[in-house]
C-alpha positions in Angstrom: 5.3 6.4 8.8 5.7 2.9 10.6 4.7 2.3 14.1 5.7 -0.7 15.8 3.2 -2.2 18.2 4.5 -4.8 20.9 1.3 -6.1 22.0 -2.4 -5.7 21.4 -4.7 -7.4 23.8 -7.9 -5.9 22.5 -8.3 -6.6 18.8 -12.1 -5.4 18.4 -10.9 -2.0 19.5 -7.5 -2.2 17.5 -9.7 -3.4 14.6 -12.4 -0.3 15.2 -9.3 2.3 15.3 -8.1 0.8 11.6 -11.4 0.6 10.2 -11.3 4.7 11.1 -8.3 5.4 9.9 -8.3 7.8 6.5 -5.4 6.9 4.6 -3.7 3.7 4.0 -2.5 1.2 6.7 -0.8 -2.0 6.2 0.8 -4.3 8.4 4.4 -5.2 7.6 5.9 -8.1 8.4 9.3 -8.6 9.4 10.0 -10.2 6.0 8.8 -7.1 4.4 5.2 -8.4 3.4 2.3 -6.0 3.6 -1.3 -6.5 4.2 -3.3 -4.3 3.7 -6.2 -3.4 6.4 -8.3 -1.4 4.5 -9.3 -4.4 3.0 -11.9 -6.6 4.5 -10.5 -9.3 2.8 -7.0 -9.0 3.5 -8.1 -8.2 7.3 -10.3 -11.6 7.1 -7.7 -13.8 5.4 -4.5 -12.1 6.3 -5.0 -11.2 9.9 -6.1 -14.9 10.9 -3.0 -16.1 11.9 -2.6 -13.2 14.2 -5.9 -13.7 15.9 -6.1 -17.0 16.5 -5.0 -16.5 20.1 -6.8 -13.4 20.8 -3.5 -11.5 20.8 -1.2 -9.8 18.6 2.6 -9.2 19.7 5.5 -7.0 17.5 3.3 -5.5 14.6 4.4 -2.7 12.7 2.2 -0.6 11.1 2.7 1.9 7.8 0.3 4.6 7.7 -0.1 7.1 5.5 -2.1 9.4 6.8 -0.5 11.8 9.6 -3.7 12.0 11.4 -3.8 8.1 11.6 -0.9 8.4 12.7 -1.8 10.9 15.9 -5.0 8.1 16.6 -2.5 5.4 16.7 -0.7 7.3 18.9 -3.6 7.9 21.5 -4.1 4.5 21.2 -1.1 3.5 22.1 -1.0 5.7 25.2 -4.3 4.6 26.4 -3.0 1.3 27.6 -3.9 -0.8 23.7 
């Protein structure tokens, strides 16, 4: 399933919901790259770009697990 995000202003909490997550999640881009962030590498190297002002806008996320899915969800809701 892909959930799109339109902003995350706290990325040590987005980053602690994706290290929890229990399937797979990648990040898609609008080109149709995906990184994945199970990967401490990929989240390292990949997500840089994103970071570098302390903000991420229009993300979209594939996860495969429907629980991760629920989490994101809450997430979301909570005010991310």
């Amino acid at each position: 399933m892909e959930i799109k995000l339109t902003k995350v202003n706290d990325i040590d909490r987005f980053m602690k919901l994706v290290n929890g997550y229990q399937g797979e999640v990648k990040i898609v881009s609008d080109q149709g790259d995906e990184i994945n962030l199970k990967s401490k590498l990929s989240q390292f190297v990949g997500l840089a770009k994103l970071f570098h002002e302390n903000t991420i806008e229009n993300l979209k996320l594939r996860l495969s697990n429907r629980q991760d899915v629920w989490n994101t969800i809450e997430y979301l809701e909570s005010g991310c």
